[in-house]
Structure formats: C-alpha cells, structure tokens
C-alpha positions in Angstrom: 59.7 78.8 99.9 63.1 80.9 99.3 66.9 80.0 98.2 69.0 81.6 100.8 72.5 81.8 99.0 75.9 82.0 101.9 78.6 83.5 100.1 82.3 84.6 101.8 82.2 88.3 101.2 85.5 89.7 101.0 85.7 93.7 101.9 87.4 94.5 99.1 83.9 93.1 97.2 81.3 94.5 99.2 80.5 97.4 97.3 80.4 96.0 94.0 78.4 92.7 95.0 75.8 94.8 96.4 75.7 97.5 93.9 75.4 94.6 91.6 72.3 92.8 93.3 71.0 95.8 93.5 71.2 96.5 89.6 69.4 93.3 89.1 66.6 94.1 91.0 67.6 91.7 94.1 66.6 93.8 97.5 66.6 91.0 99.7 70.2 91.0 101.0 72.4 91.5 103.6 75.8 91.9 104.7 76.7 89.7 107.9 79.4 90.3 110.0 80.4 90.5 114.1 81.8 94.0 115.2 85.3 92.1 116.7 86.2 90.6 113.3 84.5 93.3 110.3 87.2 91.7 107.6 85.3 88.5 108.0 82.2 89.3 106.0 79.3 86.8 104.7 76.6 88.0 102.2 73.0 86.7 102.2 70.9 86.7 99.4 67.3 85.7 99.0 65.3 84.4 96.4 62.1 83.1 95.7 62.0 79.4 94.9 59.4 78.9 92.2 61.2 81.8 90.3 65.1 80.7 90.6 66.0 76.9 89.6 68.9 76.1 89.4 70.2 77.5 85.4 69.1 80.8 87.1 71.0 80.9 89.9 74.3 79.4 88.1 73.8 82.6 86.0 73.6 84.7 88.8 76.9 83.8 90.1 78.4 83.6 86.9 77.3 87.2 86.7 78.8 88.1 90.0 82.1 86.6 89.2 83.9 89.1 86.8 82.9 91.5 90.0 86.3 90.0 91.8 88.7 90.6 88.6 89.8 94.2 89.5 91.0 93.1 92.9 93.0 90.4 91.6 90.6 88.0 93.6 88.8 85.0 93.1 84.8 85.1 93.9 85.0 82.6 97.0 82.4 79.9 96.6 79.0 79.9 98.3 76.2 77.6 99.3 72.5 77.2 98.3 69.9 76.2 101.6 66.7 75.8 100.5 64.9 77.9 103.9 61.2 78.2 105.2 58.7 80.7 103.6 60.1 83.1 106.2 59.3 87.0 106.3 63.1 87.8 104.8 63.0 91.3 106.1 62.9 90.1 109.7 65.4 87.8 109.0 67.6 90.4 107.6 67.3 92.1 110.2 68.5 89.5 113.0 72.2 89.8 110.6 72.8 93.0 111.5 74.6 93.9 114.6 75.9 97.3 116.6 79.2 98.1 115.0 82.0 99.9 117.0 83.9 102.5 114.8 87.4 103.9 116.1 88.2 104.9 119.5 84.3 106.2 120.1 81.9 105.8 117.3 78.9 103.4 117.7 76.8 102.5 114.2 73.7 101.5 115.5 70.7 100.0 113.3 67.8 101.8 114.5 65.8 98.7 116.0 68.9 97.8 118.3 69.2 99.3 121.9 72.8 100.2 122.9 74.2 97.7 125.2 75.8 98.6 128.2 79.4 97.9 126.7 78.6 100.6 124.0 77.4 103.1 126.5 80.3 105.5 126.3 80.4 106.1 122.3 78.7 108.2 120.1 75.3 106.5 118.7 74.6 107.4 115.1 71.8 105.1 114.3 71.2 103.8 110.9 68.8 102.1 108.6 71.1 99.7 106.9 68.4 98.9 103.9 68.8 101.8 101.3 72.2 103.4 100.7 76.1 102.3 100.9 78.1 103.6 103.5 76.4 102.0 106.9 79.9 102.2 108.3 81.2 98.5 107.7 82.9 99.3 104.6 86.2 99.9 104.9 86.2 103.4 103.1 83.4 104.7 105.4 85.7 103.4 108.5 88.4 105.1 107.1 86.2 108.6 106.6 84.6 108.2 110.4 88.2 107.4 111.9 90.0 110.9 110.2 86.4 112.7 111.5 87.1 111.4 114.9 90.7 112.1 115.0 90.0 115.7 114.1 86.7 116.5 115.1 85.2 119.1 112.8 83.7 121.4 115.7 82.2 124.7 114.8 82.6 123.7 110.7 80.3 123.9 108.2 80.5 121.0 106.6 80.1 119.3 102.8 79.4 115.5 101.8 79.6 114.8 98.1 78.3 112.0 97.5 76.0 111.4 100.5 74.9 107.9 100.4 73.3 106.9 103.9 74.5 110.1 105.5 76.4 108.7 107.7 79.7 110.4 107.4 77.7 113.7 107.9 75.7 112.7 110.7 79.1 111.7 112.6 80.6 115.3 111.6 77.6 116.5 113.9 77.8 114.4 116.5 81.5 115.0 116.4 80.9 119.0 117.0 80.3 120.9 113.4 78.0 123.4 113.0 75.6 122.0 109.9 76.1 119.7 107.0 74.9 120.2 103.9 74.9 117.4 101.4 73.7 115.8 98.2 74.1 112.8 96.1 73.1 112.0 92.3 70.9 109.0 93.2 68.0 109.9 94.8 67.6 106.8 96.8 70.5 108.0 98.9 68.9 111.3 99.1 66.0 109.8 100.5 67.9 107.5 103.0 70.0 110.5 104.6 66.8 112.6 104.8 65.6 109.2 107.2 68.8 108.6 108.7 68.5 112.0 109.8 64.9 112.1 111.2 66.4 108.4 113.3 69.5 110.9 115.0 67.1 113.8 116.0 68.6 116.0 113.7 67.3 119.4 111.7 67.4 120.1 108.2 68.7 123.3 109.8 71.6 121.0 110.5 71.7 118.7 108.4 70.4 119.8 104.5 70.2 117.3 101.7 69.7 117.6 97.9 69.7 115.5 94.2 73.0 116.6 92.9 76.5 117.3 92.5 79.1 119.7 93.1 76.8 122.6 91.6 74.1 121.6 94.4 76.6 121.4 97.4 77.5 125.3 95.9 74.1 126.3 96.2 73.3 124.7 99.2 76.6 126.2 100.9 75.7 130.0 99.3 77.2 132.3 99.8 79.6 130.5 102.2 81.8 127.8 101.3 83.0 124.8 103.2 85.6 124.1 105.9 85.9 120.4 105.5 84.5 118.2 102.6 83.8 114.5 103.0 84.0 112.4 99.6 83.9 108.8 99.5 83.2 107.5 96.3 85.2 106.3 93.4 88.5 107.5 92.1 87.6 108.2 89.2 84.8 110.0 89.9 86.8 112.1 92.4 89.1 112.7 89.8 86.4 113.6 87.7 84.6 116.2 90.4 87.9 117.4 91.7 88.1 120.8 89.6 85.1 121.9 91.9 86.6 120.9 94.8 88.2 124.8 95.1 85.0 126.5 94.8 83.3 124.5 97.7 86.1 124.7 100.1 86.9 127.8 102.0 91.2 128.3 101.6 92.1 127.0 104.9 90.0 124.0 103.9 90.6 120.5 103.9 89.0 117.5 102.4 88.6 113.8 102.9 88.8 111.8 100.0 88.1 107.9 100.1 86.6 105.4 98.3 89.8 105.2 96.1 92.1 101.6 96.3 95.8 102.4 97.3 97.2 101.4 93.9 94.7 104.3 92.7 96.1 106.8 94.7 99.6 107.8 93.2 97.3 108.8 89.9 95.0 110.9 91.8 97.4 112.5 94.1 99.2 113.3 90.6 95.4 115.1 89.4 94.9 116.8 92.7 99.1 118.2 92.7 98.5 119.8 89.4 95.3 121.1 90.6 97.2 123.3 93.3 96.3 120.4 96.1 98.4 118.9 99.2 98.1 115.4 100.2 98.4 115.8 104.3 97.7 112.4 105.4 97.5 108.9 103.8 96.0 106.0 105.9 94.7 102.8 104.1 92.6 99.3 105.3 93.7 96.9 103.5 93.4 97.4 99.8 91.4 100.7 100.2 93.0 104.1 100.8 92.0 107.6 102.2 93.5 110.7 101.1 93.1 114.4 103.4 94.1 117.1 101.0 94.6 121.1 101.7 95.5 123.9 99.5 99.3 124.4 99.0 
C-alpha cells in the first residue's frame, strides 16, 4: 500500500521541490501537467505506507516549505490518498504527456507515439526519470524557443551543464553540426548519453563527459564553440562565466538561463565587466534568459 501526496506545483518551484525529493532519497515522483496549460503544474509523490505515518510525512512538508521562501511564495497545500499497492513506475508514467515547445518543437517521452496533431514538429524524445530539463520548465522553454528562433545550423555546439540533454539534442535537430557537452553530476551524464541513443544520435554528434568548463575545452580541442547553451543557476553562471571566452569562438554567442529576472541586472553587471553584450532578454514569468556576444 502507498501514500500518493497531490501537491499544486507552481513553476517557479519545480526545480527545487524535485531537487529536493531527490536529496532525500524519494524517486518516485512526477510532475503532471497538460501541454495547453504548462503553468498549471501538480506534483506526485509516492510513498510506502508502512514506512511514512503520518509525523513523517508532516516532516516532509515542513521540509519542503522553506523551498517557496526565495520566490516570495507560499507552498500551496496538498492532499494525502491512501492508493492501491500499484506498480508506481507505470503510474508515473500514465502523468506524462507529449509537450509542444514554441512554434515546432515536440518533447516526447519515449513510450508515447506522436499523434497526428504533432506530426509536423520536431520529435526529441525523452526519458523524463533522471535529469532536469525535460523541457516543461520554464528555463528549458526559454533555451529551446531562442534555439528555434535561430537555428544553430552548421555550429558546433557547447552545453554546460547538460542535464537530460535536451537543449543539445534540439540544437541538432535544429541543424548544428555536433554538440559536445558535460555536466558535474554524473547522473545527468548518464541520462544525455540515453537520451541520445532514444534520438538516433552519434557520439560523433553528440559527445558527453563528467565535468565543467575545463571538460567542454577539452572536448571542443582545438576548436572552440559557436553557440553555448547554459541553463543553470545564476550564481553558478556567474561563477563559470570567466571561462565562457575560452569556449566561444569571437563571433560567438551564448544562451544563458536558469537565472530569475530580478537576478539578471547583477549578472548582466558580471558579464559587462567581463567584456560581454546582453543581445536579447526574454523572460516566463519569474525566470529570465539572457543571449550574450562579445562587444
């Protein structure tokens, strides 16, 4: 027998409730929403019965709480249903749903077909299970709509920070050359090395590595970059962004995301003394993007 908790997930939470769960050891959840409405999120967690009465699971919200302080937000309340010994990873599964992207972009979990409405966009399937960045949160929309609205053909390609791989796997099917691409946790490594094998693609086209900027360098030698895709923190961008001119070839441009608007007048301050030029701004809700190029 499990608990099944409902909570409202606001976007602006995503990221941090599941990073969270995750860093308590709790795999078995999901991320609900329908493709027309993806601000109107619901989060799914499952637990085993005999191991969670109820003084555990009032800790565990109470731990998830202080998660909605930085937003200014409240952590919207959420039910308990007491569910069937059911096989949860089949039920996770049914939650998860073909998820338009921009004008053309399709993110596709890899046991759904594409249905006849989605026939005309660009498939990138996915296994939602390991990694961030599955395409519903709004920082990875953000990354895949700048992609789409200039297509990277013929570039070579960097993604810092990896995660599912699919900002890079997008940049392919979006026309550039090869992606190279690491990430400092090596479950993400793993997952983009899978997400790959699901879209056909070649480690010719699509390399992967344990890392940081040093890796990306070595995996781009002796080349360097014509667009880089970040979408992570700000202050971790603001952190890595001193190697950002040693990965980029001068022409270059990056995407930066991952940041929250009222983030981005600091880090447009870091990346201006750093001899970078904020090109476009374009935000979803409270979360920004930044494109940058050398002045």
């Amino acid at each position: 027998m499990w608990w099944r908790l409902t909570l409202p997930c606001p976007p602006e939470l995503e990221e941090s409730l599941v990073w969270k769960l995750t860093d308590l050891g709790l795999h078995r959840h999901a991320v609900q929403h329908a493709p027309e409405t993806p601000d109107r999120k619901t989060l799914l967690v499952w637990l085993p019965k005999p191991e969670w009465p109820e003084p555990q699971r009032r800790e565990l919200i109470a731990s998830l709480q202080p998660l909605a302080e930085p937003f200014g937000l409240s952590l919207p309340d959420g039910h308990w249903d007491d569910v069937a010994d059911e096989d949860w990873s089949l039920s996770w599964k049914q939650h998860w749903q073909a998820d338009p992207v921009g004008a053309g972009l399709l993110i596709l979990p890899a046991w759904l077909e594409v249905q006849p409405e989605h026939a005309d966009r660009l498939v990138i399937k996915m296994d939602p299970g390991s990694a961030f960045g599955t395409g519903s949160h709004p920082t990875t929309r953000l990354c895949l709509e700048a992609l789409e609205q200039s297509p990277p053909l013929g570039s070579l390609v960097a993604d810092l920070g990896c995660g599912s791989g699919v900002l890079g796997l997008a940049a392919l099917g979006l026309g550039a050359e090869s992606v190279v691409a690491a990430d400092t946790d090596s479950l993400a490594v793993r997952a983009t090395a899978d997400n790959r094998g699901l879209n056909d693609r070649s480690e010719a086209e699509l390399q992967v590595a344990l890392g940081s900027v040093e890796t990306l360098s070595e995996l781009l030698a002796p080349r360097r970059a014509d667009l880089l895709l970040c979408n992570i923190l700000a202050p971790v961008i603001e952190a890595l962004s001193p190697g950002f001119e040693g990965l980029l070839q001068p022409d270059g441009r990056a995407l930066l995301s991952g940041l929250l608007v009222d983030q981005a007048p600091r880090l447009k301050e870091v990346l201006g003394g750093l001899g970078w030029l904020v090109t476009v701004e374009a935000a979803q809700g409270r979360w920004g993007l930044l494109e940058i190029r050398r002045r």
